[in-house]
C-alpha positions in Angstrom: -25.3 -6.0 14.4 -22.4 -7.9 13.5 -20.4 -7.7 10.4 -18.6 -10.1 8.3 -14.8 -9.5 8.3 -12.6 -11.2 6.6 -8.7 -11.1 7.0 -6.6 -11.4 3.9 -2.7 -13.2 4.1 -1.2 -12.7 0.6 1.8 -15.1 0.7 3.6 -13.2 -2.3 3.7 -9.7 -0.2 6.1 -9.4 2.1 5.2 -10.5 5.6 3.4 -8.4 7.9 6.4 -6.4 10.3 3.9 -7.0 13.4 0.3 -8.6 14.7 -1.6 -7.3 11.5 -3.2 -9.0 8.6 -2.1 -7.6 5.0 -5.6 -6.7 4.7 -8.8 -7.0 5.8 -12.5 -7.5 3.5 -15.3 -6.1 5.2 -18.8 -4.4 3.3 -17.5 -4.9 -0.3 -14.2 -2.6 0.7 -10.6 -4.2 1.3 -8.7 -2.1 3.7 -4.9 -2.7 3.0 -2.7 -2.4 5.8 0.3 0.2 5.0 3.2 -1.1 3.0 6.7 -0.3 3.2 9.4 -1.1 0.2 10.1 -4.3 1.3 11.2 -6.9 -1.0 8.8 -10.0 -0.7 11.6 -12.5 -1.5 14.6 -11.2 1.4 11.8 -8.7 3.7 14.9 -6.0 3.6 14.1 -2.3 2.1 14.3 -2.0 -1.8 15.3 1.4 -3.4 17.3 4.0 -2.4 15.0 7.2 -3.2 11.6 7.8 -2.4 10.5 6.8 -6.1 11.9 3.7 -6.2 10.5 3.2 -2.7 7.0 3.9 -3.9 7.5 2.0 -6.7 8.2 -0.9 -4.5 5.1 0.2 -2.4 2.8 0.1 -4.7 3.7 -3.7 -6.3 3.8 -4.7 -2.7 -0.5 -3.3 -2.3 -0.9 -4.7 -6.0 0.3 -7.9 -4.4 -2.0 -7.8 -1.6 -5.0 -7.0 -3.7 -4.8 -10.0 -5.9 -4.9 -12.1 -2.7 -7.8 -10.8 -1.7 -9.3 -11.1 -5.6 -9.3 -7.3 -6.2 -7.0 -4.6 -8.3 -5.2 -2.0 -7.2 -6.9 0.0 -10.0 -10.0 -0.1 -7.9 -8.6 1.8 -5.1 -11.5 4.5 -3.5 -8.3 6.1 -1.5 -5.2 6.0 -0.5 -3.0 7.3 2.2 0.9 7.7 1.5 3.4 8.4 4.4 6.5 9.9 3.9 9.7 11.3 5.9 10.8 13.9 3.4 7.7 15.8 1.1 10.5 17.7 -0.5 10.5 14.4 -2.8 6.8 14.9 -3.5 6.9 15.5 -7.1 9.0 12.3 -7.9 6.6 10.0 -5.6 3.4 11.4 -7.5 5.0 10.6 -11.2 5.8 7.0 -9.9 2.1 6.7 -8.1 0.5 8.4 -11.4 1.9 5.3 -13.2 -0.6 3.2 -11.3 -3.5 4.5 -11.2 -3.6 5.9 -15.0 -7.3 8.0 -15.0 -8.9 6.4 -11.7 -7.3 8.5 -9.2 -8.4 7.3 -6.2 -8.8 10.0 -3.3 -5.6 10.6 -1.1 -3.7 12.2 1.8 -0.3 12.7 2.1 1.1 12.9 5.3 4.9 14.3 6.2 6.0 11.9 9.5 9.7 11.7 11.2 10.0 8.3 10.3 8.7 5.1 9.1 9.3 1.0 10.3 12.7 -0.5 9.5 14.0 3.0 8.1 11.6 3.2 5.4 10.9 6.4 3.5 8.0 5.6 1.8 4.6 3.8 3.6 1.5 3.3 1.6 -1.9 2.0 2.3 -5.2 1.7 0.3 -8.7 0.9 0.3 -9.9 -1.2 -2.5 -13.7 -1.5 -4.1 -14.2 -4.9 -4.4 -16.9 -7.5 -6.2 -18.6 -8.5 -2.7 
C-alpha cells in the first residue's frame, strides 16, 4: 500500500536546525516537526522565560500551518518539551491563549535539554481539509 506524503517548507518559519521538513501532510493529518523559539527573521532564540519561549513556539507552528493551508486551531494534539516543569503553570496560560475551547490532546514531557539551548520545544498534529 503506498501512501501519499507530502512534505511542507513554510519559508516564514524559521528554518529547519537539521535534515527535516517543517512538516509533513499525510491521510488528512499535518504532523509538525517540533519547534523551538527561534526568531524566523535572525534563526537565534527569542525570550528569556519559558512563556515567552512558548509564545514564540507556538507563532512559529501557526506559521508552519498556514504553509501547509491548515490552522493551528485545528490541532488533534500536541506534544511540548521542556527543561524545567517547575514553569508549567506559566507555559499552560500562554498555550491556553491559543487554543481558546479546542484543546487539542497533549503530553508534556520534562527533558535535560533542548537544540541551540532552548527551553521550550513544541510540536503538533493538525486536522486538515484533505
Amino acid at each position: 500500500m503506498s501512501y501519499d506524503r507530502e512534505p511542507i517548507n513554510a519559508p516564514r518559519a524559521p528554518d529547519a536546525v537539521g535534515p527535516y521538513s517543517h512538516a509533513v501532510k499525510a491521510g488528512g493529518l499535518l504532523f509538525c516537526s517540533g519547534q523551538i523559539p527561534l526568531d524566523p527573521a535572525s534563526g537565534e532564540i527569542v525570550g528569556d522565560t519559558p512563556a515567552e519561549q512558548t509564545r514564540r513556539c507556538l507563532q512559529n507552528l501557526q506559521l508552519v500551518c498556514e504553509a501547509a493551508g491548515a490552522k493551528l486551531e485545528d490541532a488533534t494534539r500536541c506534544t511540548v518539551y521542556m527543561t524545567d516543569l517547575s514553569a508549567f503553570a506559566e507555559v499552560n496560560e500562554v498555550y491556553a491563549e491559543f487554543f481558546a475551547d479546542k484543546h487539542p490532546a497533549r503530553a508534556t514531557v520534562g527533558v535535560s535539554a533542548l537544540p541551540k539551548g532552548a527551553q521550550v520545544e513544541i510540536d503538533a498534529i493538525v486536522a486538515t481539509a484533505g
